[in-house]
C-alpha positions in Angstrom: 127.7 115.1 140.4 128.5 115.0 143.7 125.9 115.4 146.8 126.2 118.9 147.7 125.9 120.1 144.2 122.9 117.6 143.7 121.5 119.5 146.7 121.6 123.0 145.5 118.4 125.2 144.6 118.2 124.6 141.5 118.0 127.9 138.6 120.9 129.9 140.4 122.6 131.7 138.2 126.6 132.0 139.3 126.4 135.2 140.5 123.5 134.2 142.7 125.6 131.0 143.5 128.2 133.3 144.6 126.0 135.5 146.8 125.1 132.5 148.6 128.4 131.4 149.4 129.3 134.8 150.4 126.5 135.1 153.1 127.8 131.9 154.7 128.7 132.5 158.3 132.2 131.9 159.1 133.4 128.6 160.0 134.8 128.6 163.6 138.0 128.2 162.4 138.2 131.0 160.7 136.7 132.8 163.1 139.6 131.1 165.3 142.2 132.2 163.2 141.3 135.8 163.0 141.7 135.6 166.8 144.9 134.4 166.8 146.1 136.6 164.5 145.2 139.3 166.0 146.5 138.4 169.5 149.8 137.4 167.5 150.2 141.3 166.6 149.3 142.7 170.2 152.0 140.0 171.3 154.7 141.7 169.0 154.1 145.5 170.2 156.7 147.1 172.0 156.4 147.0 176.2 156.0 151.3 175.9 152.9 150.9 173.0 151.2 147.9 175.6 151.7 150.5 178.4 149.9 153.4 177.0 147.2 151.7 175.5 146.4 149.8 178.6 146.3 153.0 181.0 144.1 154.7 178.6 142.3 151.8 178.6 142.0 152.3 182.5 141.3 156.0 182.0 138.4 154.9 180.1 136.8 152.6 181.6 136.2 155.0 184.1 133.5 155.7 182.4 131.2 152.7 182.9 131.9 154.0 186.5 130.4 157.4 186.2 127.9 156.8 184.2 126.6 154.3 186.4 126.1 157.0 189.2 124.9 159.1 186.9 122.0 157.1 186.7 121.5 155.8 190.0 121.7 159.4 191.3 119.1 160.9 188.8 116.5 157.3 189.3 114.0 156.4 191.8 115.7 154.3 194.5 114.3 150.5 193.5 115.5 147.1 191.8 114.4 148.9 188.5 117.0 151.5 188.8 119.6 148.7 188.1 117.7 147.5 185.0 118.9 151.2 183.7 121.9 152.1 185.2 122.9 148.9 183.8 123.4 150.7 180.5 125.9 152.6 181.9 128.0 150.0 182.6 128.8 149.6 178.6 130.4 152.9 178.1 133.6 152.5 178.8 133.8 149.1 177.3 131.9 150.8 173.8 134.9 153.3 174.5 138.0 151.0 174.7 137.0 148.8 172.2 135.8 151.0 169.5 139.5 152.9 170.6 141.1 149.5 170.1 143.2 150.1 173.3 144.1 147.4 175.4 141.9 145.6 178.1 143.5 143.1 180.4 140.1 140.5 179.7 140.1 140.8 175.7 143.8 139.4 176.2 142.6 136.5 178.1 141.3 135.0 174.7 142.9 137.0 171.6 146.8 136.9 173.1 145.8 133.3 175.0 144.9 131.4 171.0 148.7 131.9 169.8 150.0 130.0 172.5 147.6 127.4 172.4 148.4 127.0 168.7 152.5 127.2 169.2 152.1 126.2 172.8 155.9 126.8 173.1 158.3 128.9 175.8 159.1 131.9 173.8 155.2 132.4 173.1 154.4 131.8 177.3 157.1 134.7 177.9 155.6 136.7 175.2 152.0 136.4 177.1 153.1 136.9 180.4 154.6 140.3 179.0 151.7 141.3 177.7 149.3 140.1 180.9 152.0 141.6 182.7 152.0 144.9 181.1 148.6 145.4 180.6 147.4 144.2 183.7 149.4 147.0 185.7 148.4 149.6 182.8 144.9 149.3 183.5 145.0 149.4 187.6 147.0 152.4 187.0 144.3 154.4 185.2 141.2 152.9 186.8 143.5 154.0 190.6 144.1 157.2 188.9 140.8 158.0 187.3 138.2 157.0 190.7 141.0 159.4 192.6 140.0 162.0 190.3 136.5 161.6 190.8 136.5 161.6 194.4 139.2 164.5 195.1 137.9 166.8 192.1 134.8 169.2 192.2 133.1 167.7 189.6 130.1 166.1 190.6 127.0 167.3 193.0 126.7 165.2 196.6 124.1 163.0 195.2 126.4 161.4 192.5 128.9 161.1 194.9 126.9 159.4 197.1 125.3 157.2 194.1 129.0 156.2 193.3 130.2 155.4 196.9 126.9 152.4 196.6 128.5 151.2 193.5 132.0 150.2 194.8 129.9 149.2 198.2 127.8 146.8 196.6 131.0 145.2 194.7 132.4 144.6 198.2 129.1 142.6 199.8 130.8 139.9 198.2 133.0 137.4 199.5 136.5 135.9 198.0 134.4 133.0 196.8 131.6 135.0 195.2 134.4 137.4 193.6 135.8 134.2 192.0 132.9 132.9 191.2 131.0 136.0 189.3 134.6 136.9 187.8 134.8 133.5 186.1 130.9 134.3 184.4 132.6 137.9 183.6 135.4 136.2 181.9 133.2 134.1 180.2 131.0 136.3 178.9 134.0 139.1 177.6 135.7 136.1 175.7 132.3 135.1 174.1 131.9 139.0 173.1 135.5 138.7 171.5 134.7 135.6 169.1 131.1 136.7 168.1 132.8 140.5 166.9 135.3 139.0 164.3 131.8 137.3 162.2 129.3 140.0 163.2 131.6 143.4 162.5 128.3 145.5 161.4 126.7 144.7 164.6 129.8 144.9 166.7 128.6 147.9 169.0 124.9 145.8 169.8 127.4 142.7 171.2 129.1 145.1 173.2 126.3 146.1 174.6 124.1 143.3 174.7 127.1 141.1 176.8 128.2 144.1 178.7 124.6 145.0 179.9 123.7 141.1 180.5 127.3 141.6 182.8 126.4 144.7 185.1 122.7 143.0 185.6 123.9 140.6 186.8 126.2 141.9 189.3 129.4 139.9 187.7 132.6 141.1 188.7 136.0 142.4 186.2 138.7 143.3 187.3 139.4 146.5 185.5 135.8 148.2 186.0 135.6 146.6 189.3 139.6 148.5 190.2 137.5 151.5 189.5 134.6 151.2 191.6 136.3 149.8 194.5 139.4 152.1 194.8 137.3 154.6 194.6 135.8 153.4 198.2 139.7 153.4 199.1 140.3 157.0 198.7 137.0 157.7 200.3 138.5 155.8 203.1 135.7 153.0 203.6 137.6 150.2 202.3 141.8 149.3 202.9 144.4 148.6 200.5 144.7 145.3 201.8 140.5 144.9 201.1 141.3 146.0 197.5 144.0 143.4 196.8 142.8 140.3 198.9 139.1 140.4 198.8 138.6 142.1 195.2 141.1 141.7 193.0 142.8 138.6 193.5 140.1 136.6 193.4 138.3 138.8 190.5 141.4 138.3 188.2 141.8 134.4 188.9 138.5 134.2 187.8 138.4 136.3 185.1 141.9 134.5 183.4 139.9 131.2 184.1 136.4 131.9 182.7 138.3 133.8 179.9 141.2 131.3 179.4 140.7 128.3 180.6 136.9 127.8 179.9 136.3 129.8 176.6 139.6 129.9 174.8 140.7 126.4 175.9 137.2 124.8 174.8 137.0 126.8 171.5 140.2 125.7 170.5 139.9 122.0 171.3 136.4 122.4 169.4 138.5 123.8 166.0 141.7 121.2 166.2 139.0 118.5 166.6 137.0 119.5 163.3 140.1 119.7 161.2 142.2 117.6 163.2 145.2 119.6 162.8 146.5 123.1 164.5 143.8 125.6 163.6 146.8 128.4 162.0 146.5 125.6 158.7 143.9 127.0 157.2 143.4 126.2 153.5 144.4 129.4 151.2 140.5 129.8 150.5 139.4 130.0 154.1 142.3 132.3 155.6 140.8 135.6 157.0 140.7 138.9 155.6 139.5 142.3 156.7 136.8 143.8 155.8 138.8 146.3 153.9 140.4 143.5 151.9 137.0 141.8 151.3 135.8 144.9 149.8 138.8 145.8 147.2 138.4 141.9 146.1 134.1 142.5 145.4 
């Protein structure tokens, strides 16, 4: 008898044995695999399919904009109007990734695992097409959607107002600090994306919880951040050339870092050292199924 089975509670029937292995978390490299898979499909969709997806993506996430000035307008001014309005933030990101549309920083760790696993030319050109495409999907709509906040009669002076200290308080930072906050933002979107794949009951209290945790602390992304400070753009406070060179730039370098090159990098060293050998080998037992699938087998 081996040690494991010598260690088991004993009186378990084998259904009960069975329950307990099915509770068992997920090892990471499951978890890792699921991932990849998944960023293996969005590399293989067609450059019109990536478009659409990521400006509705943009169009949505215009959301975390307006309901953030919602709230300001409609709170007492005070630090504990953030620790609400705050909440705001989430909606777009509940939005685009219930939608399942396509978000320039979930790509920094689901379409990023594939080519660490097959780190080969042909999978680089295949992410750079999708960065590429999705990146300039989601300016599109969050350009788009803050000029149709501004230039439509929609909302009453004091949201407008409310939203005009949103995109200025993005801009009191510095290219340094935009770097900076957008590798945490990075981060923190990549952790979101590995904790779903385990946890797909509680999937809208992650989004929430990490996207909350993000506009609290004042953390800067690239595609809600587009929104909130083109929006100052139209308005005339802030130039093109701010929007490019003091927000963007740095925000996406440090959003592909913290995302990338932190998270993703670090999580797959973590799996090929455990097994030892590319994390896409997983035994036939441990390869990942959906939910779906999961169910039809029970």
């Amino acid at each position: 008898m081996s040690d494991a089975q010598s260690d088991k509670t004993p009186g378990l029937s084998p259904d009960e044995e069975q329950e307990v292995s099915h509770n068992q978390p997920p090892r990471a490299a499951v978890l890792h695999e699921i991932i990849r898979a998944q960023g293996d499909l969005e590399l293989e969709r067609t450059l019109a399919a990536l478009w659409w997806s990521a400006l509705a993506a943009g169009l949505t996430m215009g959301l975390s904009f307006m309901a953030m000035g919602l709230f300001y307008s409609r709170l007492p001014e005070g630090e504990s109007a953030q620790v609400v309005a705050s909440l705001g933030y989430s909606a777009g990101f509940l939005a685009v990734i219930l939608a399942r549309q396509q978000l320039f920083t979930e790509n920094t760790l689901t379409a990023v695992l594939p080519v660490m696993t097959t780190p080969t030319l042909a999978n680089l050109g295949r992410l750079l097409r999708l960065w590429s495409v999705v990146l300039l999907g989601n300016l599109a709509g969050t350009l788009l959607v803050a000029w149709v906040m501004l230039e439509l009669p929609i909302f009453d002076s004091k949201t407008d107002v409310a939203f005009l200290e949103v995109g200025r308080k993005v801009m009191t930072n510095d290219m340094s600090q935009m770097f900076a906050k957008g590798i945490v933002s990075g981060w923190m979107i990549a952790t979101m994306v590995w904790m779903i794949p385990s946890m797909e009951h509680a999937k809208i209290w992650i989004i929430l919880m990490i996207t909350y945790l993000m506009a609290l602390g004042d953390f800067t992304h690239i595609v809600v951040g587009s929104v909130e400070v083109s929006y100052l753009v139209w308005a005339g406070e802030q130039t093109w050339q701010d929007f490019w060179l003091q927000f963007a730039l740095p925000t996406l370098v440090g959003n592909i870092v913290g995302g990338s090159f932190i998270f993703a990098l670090i999580s797959h060293a973590q799996v090929r050292s455990d097994s030892g050998k590319p994390p896409s080998q997983l035994s036939r037992e441990e390869k990942p199924t959906s939910p779906t699938q999961r169910d039809s087998r029970e």
